[in-house]
N, CA, C and O atoms as a GROMACS GRO file, in nm:
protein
  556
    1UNK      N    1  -2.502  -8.841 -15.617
    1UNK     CA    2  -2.457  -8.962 -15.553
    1UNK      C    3  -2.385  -8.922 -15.424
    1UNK      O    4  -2.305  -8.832 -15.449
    2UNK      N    5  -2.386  -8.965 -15.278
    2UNK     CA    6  -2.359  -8.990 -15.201
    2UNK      C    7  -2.299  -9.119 -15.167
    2UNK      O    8  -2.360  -9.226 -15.172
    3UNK      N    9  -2.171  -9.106 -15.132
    3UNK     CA   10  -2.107  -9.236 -15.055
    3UNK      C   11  -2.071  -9.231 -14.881
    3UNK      O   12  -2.026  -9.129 -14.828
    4UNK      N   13  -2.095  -9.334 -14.820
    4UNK     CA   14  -2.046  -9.345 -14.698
    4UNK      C   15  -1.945  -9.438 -14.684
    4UNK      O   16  -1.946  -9.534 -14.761
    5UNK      N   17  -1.831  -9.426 -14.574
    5UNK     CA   18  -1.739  -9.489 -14.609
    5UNK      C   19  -1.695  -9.455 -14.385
    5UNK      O   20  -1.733  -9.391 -14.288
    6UNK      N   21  -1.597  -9.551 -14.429
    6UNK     CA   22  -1.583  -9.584 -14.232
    6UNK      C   23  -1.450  -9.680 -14.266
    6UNK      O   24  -1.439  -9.768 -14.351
    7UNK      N   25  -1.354  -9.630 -14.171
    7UNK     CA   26  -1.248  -9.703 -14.148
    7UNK      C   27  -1.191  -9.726 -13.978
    7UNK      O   28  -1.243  -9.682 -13.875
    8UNK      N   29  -1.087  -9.798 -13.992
    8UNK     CA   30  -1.083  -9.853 -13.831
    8UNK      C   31  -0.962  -9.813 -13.781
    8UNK      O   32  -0.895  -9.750 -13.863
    9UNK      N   33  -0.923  -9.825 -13.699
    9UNK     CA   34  -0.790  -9.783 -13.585
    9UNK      C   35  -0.665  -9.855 -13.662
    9UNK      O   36  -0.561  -9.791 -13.680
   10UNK      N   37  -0.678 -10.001 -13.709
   10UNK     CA   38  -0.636 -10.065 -13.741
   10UNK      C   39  -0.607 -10.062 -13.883
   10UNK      O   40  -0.552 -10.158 -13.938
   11UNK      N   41  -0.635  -9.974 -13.935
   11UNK     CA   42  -0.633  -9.941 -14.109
   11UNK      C   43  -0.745 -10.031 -14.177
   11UNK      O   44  -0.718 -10.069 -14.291
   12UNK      N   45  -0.843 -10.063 -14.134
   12UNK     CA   46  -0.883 -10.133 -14.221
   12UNK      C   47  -1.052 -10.039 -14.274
   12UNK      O   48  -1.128  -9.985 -14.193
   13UNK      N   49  -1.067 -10.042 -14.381
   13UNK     CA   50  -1.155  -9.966 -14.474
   13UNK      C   51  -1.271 -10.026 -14.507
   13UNK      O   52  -1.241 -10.124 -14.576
   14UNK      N   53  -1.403 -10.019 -14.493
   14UNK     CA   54  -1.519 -10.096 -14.483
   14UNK      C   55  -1.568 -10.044 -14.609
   14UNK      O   56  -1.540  -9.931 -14.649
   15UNK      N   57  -1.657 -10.141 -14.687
   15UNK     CA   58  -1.710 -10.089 -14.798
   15UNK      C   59  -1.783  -9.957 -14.776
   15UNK      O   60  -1.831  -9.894 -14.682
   16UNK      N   61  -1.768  -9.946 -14.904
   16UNK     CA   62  -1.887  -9.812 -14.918
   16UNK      C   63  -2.000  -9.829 -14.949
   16UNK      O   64  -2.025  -9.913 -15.036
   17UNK      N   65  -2.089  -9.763 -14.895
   17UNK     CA   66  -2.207  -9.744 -14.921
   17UNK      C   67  -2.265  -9.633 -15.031
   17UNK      O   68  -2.252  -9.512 -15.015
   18UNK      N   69  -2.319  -9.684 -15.125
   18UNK     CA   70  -2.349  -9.546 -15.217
   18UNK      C   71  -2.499  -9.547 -15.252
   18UNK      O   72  -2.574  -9.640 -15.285
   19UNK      N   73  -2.522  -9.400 -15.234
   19UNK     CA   74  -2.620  -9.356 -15.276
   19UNK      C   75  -2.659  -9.304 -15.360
   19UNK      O   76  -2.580  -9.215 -15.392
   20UNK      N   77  -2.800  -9.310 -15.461
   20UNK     CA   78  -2.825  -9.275 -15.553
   20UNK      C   79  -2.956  -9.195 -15.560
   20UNK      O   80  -3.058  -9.229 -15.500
   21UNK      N   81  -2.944  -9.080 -15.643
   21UNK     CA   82  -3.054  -8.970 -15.593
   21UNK      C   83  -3.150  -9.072 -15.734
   21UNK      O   84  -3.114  -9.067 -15.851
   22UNK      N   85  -3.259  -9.148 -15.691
   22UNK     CA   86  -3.371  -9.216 -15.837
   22UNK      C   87  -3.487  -9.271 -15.715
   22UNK      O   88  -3.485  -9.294 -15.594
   23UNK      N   89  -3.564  -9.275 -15.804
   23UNK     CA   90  -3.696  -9.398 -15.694
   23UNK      C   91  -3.658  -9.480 -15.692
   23UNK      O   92  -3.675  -9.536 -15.584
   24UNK      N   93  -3.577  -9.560 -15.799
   24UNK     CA   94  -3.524  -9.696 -15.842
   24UNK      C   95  -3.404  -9.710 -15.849
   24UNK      O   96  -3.341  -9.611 -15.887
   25UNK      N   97  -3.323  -9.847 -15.814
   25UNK     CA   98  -3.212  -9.870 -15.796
   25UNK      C   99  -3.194  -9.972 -15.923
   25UNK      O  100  -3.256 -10.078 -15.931
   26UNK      N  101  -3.136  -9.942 -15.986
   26UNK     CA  102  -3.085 -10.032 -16.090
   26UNK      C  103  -2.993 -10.105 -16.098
   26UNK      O  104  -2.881 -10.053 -16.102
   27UNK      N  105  -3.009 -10.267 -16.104
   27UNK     CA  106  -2.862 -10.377 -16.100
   27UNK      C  107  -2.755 -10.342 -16.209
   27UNK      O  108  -2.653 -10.409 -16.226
   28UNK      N  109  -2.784 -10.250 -16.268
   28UNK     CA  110  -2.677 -10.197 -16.400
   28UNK      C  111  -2.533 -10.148 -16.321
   28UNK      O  112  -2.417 -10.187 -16.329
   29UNK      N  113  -2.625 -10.008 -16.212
   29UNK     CA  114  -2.561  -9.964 -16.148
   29UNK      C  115  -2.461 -10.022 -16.030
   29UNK      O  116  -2.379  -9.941 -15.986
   30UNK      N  117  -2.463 -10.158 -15.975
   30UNK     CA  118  -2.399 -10.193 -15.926
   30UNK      C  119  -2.291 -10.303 -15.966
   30UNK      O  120  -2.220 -10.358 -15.883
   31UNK      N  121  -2.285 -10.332 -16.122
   31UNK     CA  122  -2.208 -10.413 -16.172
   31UNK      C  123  -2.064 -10.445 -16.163
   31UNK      O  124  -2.013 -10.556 -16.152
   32UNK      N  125  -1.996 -10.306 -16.171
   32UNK     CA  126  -1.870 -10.262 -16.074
   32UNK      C  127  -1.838 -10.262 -16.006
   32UNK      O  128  -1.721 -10.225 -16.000
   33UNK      N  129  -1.914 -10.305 -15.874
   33UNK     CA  130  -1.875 -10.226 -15.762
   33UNK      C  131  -1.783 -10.311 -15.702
   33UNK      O  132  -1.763 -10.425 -15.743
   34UNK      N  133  -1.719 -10.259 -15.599
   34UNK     CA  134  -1.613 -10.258 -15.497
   34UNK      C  135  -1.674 -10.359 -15.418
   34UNK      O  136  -1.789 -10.343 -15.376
   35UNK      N  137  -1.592 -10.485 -15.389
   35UNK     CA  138  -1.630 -10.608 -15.330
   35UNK      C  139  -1.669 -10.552 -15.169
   35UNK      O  140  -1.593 -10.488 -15.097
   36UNK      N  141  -1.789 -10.590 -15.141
   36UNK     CA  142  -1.881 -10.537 -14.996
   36UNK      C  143  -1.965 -10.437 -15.054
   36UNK      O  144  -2.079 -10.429 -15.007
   37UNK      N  145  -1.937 -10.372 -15.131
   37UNK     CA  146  -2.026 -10.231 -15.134
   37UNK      C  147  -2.169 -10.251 -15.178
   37UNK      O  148  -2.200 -10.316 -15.278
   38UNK      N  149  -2.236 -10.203 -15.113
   38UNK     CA  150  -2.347 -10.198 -15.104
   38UNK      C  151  -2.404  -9.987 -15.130
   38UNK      O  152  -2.378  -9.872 -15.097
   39UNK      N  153  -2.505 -10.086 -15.223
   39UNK     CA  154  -2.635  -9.920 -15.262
   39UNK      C  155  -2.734  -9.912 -15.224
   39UNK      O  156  -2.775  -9.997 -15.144
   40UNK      N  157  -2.815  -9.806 -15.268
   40UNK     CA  158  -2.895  -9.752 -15.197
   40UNK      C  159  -2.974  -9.667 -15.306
   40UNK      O  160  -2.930  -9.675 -15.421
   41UNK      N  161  -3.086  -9.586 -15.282
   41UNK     CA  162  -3.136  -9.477 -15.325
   41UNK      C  163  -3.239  -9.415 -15.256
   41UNK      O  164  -3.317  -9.476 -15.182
   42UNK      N  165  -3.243  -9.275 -15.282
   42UNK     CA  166  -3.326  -9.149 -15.173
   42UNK      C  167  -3.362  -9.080 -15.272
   42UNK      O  168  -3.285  -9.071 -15.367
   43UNK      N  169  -3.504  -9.004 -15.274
   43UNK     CA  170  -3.491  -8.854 -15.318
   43UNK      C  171  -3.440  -8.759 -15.338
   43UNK      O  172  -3.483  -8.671 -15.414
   44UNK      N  173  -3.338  -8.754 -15.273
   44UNK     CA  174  -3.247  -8.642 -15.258
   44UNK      C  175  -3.082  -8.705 -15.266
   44UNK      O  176  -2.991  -8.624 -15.244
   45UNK      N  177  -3.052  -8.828 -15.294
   45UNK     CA  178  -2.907  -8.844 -15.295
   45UNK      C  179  -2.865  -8.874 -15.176
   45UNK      O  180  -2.786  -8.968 -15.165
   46UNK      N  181  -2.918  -8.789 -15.043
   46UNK     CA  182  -2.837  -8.811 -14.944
   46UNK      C  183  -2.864  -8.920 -14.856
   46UNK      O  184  -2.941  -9.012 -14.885
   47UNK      N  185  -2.807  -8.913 -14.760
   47UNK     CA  186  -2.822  -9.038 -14.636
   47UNK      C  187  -2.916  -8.961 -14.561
   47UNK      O  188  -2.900  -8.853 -14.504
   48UNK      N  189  -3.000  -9.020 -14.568
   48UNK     CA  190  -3.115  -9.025 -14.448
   48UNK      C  191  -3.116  -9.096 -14.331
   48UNK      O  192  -3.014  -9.158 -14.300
   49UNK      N  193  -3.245  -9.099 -14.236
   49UNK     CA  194  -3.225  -9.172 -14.084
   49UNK      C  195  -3.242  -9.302 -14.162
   49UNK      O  196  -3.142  -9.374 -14.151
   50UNK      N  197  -3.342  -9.354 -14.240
   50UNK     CA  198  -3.316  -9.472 -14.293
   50UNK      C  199  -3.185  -9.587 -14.392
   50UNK      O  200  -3.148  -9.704 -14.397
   51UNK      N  201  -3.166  -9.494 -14.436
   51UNK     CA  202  -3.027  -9.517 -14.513
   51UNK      C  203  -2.936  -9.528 -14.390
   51UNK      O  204  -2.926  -9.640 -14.339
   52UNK      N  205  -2.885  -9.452 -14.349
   52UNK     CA  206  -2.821  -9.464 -14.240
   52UNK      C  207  -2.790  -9.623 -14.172
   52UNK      O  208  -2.697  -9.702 -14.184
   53UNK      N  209  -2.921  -9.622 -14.096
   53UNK     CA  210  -2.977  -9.751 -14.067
   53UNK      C  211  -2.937  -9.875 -14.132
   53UNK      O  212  -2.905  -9.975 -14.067
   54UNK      N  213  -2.937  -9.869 -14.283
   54UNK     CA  214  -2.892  -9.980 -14.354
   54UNK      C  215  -2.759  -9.958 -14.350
   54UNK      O  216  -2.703 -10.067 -14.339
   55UNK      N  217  -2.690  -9.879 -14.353
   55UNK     CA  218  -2.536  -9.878 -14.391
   55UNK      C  219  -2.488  -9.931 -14.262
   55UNK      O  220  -2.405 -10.021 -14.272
   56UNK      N  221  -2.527  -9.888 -14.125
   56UNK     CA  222  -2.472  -9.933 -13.986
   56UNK      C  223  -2.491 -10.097 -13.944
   56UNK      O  224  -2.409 -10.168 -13.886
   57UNK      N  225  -2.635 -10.133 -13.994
   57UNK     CA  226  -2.640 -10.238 -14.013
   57UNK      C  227  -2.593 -10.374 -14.138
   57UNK      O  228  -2.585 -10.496 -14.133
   58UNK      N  229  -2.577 -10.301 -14.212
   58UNK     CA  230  -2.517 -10.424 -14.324
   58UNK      C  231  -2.377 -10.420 -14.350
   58UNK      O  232  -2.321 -10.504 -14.421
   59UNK      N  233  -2.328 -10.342 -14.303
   59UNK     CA  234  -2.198 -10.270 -14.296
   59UNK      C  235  -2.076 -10.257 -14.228
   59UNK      O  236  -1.964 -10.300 -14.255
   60UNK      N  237  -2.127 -10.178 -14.119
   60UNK     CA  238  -2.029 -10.141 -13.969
   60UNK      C  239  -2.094 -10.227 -13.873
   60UNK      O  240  -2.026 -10.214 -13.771
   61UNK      N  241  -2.201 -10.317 -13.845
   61UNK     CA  242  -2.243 -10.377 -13.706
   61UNK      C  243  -2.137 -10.533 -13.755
   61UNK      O  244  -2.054 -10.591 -13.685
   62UNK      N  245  -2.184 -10.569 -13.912
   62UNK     CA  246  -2.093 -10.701 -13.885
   62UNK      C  247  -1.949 -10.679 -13.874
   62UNK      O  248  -1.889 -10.784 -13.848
   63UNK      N  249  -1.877 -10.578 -13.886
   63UNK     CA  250  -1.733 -10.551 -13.872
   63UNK      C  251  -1.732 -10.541 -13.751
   63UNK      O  252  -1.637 -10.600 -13.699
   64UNK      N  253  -1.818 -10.476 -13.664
   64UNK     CA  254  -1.746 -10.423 -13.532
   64UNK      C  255  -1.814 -10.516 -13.426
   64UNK      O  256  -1.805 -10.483 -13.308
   65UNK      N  257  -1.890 -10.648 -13.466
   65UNK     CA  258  -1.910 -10.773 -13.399
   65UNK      C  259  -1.760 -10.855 -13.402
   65UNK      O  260  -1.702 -10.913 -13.310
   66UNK      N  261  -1.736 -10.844 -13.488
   66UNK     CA  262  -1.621 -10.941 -13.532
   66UNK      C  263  -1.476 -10.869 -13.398
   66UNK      O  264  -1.374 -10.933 -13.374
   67UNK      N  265  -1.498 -10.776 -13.354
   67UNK     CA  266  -1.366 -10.676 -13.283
   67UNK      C  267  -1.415 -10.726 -13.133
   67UNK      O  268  -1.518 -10.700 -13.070
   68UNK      N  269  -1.259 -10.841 -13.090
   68UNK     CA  270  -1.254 -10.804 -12.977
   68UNK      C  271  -1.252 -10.747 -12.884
   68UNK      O  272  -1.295 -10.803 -12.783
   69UNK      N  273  -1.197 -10.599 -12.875
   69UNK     CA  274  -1.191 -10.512 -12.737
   69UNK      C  275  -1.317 -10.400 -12.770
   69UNK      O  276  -1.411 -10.394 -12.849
   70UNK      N  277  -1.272 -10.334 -12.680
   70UNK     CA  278  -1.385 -10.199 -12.717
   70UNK      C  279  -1.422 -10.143 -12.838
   70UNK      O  280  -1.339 -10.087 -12.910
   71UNK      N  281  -1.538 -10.153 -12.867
   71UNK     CA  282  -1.628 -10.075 -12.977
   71UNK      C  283  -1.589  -9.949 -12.963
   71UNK      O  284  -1.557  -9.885 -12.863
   72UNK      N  285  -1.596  -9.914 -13.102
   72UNK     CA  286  -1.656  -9.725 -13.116
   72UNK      C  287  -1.694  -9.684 -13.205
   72UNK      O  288  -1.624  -9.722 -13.299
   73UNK      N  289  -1.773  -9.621 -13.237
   73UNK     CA  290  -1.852  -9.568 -13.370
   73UNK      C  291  -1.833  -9.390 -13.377
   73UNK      O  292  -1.920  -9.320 -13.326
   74UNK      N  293  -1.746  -9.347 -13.425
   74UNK     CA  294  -1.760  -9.229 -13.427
   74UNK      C  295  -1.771  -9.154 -13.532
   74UNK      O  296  -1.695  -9.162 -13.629
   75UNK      N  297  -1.916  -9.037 -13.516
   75UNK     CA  298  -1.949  -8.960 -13.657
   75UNK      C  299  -1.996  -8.859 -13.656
   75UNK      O  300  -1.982  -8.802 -13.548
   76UNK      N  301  -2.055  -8.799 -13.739
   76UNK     CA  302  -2.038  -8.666 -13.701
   76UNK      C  303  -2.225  -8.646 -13.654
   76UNK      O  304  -2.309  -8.736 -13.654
   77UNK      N  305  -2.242  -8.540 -13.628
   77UNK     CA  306  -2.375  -8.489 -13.510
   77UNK      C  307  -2.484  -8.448 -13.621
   77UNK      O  308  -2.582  -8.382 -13.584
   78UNK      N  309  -2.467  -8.499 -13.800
   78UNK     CA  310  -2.592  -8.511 -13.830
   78UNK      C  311  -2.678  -8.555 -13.801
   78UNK      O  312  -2.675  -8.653 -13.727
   79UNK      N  313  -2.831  -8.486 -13.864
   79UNK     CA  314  -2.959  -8.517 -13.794
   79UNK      C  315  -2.963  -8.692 -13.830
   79UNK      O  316  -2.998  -8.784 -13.757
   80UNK      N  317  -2.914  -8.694 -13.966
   80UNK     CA  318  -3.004  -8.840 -13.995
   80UNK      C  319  -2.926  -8.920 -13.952
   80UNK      O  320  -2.986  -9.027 -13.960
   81UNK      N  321  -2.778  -8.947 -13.888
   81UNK     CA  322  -2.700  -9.021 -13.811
   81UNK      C  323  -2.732  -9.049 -13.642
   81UNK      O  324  -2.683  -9.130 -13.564
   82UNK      N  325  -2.814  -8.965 -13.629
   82UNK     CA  326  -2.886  -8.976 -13.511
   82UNK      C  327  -2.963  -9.064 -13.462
   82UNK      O  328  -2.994  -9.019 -13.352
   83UNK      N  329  -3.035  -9.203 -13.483
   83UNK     CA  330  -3.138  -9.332 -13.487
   83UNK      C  331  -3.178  -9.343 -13.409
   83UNK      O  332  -3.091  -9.301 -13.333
   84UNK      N  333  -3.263  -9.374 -13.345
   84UNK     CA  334  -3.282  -9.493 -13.214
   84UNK      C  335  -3.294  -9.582 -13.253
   84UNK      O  336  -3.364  -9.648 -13.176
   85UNK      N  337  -3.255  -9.662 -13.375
   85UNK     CA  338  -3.257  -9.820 -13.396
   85UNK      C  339  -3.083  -9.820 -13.357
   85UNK      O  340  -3.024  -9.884 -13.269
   86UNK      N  341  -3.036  -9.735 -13.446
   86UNK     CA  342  -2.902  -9.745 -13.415
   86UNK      C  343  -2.800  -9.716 -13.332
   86UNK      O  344  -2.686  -9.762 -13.338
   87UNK      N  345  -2.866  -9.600 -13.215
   87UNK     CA  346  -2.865  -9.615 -13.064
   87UNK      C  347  -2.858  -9.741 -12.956
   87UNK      O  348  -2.777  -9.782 -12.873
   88UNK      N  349  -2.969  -9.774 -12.996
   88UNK     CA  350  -3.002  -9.900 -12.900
   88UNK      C  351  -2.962 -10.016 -12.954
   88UNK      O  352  -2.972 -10.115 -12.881
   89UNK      N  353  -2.899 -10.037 -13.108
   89UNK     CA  354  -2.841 -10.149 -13.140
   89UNK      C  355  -2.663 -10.112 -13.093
   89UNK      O  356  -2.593 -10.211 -13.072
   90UNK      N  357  -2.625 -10.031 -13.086
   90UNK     CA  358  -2.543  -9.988 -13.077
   90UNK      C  359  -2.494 -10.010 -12.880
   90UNK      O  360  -2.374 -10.033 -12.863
   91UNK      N  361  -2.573 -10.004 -12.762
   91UNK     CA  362  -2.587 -10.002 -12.640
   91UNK      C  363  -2.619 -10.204 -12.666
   91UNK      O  364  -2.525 -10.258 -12.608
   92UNK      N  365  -2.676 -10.272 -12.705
   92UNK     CA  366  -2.729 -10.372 -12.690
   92UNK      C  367  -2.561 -10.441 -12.726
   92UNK      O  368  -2.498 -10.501 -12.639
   93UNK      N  369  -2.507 -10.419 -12.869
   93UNK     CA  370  -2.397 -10.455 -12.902
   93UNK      C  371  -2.246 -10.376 -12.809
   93UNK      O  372  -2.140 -10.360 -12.869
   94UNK      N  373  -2.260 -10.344 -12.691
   94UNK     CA  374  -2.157 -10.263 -12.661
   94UNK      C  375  -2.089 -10.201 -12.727
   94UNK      O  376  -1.970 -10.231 -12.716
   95UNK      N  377  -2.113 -10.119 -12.798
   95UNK     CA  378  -2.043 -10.043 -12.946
   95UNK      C  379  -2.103  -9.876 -12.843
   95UNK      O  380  -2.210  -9.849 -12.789
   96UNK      N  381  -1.924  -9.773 -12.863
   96UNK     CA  382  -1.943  -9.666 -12.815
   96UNK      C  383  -1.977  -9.562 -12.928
   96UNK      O  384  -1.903  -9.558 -13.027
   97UNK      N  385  -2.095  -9.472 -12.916
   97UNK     CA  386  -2.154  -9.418 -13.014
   97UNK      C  387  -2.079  -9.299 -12.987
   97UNK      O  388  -2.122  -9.235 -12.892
   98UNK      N  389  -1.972  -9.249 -13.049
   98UNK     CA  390  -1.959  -9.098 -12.995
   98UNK      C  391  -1.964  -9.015 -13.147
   98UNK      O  392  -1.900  -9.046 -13.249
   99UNK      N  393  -2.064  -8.896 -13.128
   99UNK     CA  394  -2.088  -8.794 -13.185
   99UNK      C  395  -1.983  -8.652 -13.184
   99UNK      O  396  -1.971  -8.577 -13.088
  100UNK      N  397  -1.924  -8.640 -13.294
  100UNK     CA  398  -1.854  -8.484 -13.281
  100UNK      C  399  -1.960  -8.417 -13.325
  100UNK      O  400  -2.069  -8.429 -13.380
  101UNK      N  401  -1.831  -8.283 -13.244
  101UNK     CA  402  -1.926  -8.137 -13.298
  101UNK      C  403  -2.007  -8.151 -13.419
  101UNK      O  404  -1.987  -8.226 -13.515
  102UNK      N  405  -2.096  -8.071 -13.400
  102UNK     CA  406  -2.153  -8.033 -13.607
  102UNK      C  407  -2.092  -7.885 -13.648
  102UNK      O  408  -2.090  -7.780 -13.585
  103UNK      N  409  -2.049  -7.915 -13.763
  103UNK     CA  410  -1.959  -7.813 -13.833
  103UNK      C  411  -1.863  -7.805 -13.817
  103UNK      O  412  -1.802  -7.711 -13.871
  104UNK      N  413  -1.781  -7.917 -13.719
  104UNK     CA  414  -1.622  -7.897 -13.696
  104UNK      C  415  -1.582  -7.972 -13.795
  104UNK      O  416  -1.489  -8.041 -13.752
  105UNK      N  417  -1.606  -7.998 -13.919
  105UNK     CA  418  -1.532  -8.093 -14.031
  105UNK      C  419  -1.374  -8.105 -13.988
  105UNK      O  420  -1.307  -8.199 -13.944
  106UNK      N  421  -1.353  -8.001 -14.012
  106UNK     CA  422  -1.175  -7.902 -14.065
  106UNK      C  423  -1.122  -7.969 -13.925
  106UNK      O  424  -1.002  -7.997 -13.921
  107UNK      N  425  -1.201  -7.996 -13.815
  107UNK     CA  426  -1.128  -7.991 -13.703
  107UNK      C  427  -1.116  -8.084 -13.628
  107UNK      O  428  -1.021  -8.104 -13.553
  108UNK      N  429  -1.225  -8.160 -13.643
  108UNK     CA  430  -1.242  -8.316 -13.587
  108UNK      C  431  -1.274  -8.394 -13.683
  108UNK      O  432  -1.318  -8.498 -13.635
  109UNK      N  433  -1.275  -8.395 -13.811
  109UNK     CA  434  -1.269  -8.506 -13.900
  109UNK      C  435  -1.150  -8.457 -14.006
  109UNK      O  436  -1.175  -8.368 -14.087
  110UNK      N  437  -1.039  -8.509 -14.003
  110UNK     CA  438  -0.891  -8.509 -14.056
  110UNK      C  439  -0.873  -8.582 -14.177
  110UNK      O  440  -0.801  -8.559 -14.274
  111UNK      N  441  -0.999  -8.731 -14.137
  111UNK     CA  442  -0.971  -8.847 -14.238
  111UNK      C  443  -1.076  -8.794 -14.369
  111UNK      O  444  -1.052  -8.837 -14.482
  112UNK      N  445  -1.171  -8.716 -14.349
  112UNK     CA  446  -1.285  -8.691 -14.429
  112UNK      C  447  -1.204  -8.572 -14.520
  112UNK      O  448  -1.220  -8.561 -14.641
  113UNK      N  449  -1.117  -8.488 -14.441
  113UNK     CA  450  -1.080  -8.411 -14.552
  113UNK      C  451  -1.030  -8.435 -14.621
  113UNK      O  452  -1.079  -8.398 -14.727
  114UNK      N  453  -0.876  -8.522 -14.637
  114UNK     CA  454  -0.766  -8.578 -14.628
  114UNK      C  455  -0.815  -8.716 -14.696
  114UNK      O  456  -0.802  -8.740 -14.816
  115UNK      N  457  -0.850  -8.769 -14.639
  115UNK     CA  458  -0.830  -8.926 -14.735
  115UNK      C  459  -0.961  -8.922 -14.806
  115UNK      O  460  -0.971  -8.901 -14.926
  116UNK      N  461  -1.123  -8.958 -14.678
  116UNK     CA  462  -1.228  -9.002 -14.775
  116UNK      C  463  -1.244  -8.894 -14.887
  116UNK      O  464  -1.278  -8.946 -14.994
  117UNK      N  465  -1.226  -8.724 -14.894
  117UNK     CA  466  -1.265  -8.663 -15.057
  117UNK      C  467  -1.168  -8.730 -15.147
  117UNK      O  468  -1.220  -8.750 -15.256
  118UNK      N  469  -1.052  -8.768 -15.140
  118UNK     CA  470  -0.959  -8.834 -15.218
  118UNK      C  471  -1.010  -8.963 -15.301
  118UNK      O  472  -0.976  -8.995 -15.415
  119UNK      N  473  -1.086  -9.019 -15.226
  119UNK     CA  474  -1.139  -9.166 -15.235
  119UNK      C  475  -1.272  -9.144 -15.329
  119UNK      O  476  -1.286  -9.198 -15.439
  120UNK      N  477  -1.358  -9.064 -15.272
  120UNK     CA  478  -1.454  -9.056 -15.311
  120UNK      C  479  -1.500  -8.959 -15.472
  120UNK      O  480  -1.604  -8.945 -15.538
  121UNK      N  481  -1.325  -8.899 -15.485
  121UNK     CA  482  -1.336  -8.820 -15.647
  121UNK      C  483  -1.272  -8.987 -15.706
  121UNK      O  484  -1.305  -9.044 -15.810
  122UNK      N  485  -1.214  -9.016 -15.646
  122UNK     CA  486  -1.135  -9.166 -15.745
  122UNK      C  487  -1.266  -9.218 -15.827
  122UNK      O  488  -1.297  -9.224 -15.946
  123UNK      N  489  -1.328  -9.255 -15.701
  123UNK     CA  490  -1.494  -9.342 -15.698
  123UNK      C  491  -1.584  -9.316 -15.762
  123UNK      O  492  -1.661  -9.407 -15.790
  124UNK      N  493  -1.616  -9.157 -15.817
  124UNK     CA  494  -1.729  -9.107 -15.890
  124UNK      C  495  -1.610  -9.077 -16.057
  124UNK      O  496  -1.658  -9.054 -16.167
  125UNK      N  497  -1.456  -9.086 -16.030
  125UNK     CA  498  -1.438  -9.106 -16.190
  125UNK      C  499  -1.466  -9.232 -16.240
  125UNK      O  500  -1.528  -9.246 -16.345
  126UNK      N  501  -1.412  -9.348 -16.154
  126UNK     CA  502  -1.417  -9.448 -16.210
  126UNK      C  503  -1.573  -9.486 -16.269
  126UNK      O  504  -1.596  -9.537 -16.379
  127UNK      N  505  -1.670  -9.451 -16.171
  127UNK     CA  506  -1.805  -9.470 -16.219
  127UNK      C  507  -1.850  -9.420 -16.332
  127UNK      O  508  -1.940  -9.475 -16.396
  128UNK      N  509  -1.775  -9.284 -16.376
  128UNK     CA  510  -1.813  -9.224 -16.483
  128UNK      C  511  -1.777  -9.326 -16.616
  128UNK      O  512  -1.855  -9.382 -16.693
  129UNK      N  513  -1.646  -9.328 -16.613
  129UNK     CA  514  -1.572  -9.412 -16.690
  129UNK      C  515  -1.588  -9.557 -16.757
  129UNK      O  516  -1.551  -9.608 -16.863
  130UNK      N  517  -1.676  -9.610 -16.616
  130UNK     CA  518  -1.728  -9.737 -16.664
  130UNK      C  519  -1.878  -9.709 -16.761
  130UNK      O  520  -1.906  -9.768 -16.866
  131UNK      N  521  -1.962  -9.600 -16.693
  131UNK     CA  522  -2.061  -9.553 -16.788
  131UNK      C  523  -2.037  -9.540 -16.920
  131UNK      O  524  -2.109  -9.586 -17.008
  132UNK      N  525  -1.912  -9.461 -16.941
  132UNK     CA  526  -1.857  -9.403 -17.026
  132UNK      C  527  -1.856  -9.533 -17.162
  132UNK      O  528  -1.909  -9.526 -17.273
  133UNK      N  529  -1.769  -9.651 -17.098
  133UNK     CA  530  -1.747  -9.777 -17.188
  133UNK      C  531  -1.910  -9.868 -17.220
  133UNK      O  532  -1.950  -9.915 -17.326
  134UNK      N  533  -1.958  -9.868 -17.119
  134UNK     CA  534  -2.085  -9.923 -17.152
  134UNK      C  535  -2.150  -9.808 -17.253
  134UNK      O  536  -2.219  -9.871 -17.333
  135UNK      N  537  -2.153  -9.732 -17.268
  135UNK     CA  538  -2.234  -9.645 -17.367
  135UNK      C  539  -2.174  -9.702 -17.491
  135UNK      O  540  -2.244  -9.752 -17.580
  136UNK      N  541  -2.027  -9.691 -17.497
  136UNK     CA  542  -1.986  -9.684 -17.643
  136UNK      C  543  -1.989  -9.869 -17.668
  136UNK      O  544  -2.035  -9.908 -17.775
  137UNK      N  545  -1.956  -9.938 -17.602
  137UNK     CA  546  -2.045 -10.123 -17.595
  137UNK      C  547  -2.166 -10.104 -17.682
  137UNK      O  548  -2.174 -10.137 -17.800
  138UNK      N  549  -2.267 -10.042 -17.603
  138UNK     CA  550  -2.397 -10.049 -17.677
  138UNK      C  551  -2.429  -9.942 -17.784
  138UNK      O  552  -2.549  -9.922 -17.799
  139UNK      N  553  -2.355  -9.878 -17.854
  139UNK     CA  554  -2.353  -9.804 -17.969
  139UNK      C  555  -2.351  -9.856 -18.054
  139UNK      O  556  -2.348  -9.798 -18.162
   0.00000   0.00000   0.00000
């Protein structure tokens, strides 16, 4: 499982997006979830150029329509964060796309070390946990 997650200048924390490594997405799996959050699934778990795509769009474009002054989108210089849907929606919506280094985690992303792994071990116990009760429910 993969989650994406984006917060603002202003403290405010946008749902997460989670991903699920299956062909199929199951409504089981989203029964819990965190009011906004929205899923997903890939072959591989991770965020792809398509996934991507959905998370910027169902996600971060209606939050950062809603923001009066200057846009900014900033993330890191993976391949699949890279779009031209989400380029040019991004230039069309005056939203500033800025890309950090790749591989500077430690150094230009502070909040990823520091808050989102914090968030995101909370997020995969609680998921366990709710599994956990639904198993013993249907026993």
């Amino acid at each position: 499982m993969s989650v994406m997650m984006a917060g603002s200048a202003n403290r405010i924390l946008l749902p997460p997006h989670i991903v699920y490594r299956a062909e199929n997405l199951y409504p089981t799996w989203a029964e819990y979830r965190p009011i906004g959050s929205r899923y997903n699934r890939g072959k591989s778990g991770w965020f792809d150029g398509t996934i991507f795509e959905d998370w910027y769009s169902n996600i971060v474009l209606p939050y950062l329509k809603k923001q009066p002054a200057t846009r900014a989108l900033i993330g890191d210089n993976l391949f699949s964060n890279i779009s031209y849907n989400v380029m040019k929606s991004c230039r069309k919506n005056d939203i500033n796309f800025i890309l950090l280094p790749p591989n500077a985690t430690h150094l230009c992303q502070p909040l990823d070390v520091a808050f989102f792994c914090a968030i995101k071990g909370k997020m995969e116990r609680s998921f366990i946990q709710v599994e956990i009760e639904k198993l013993g429910r249907n026993s």
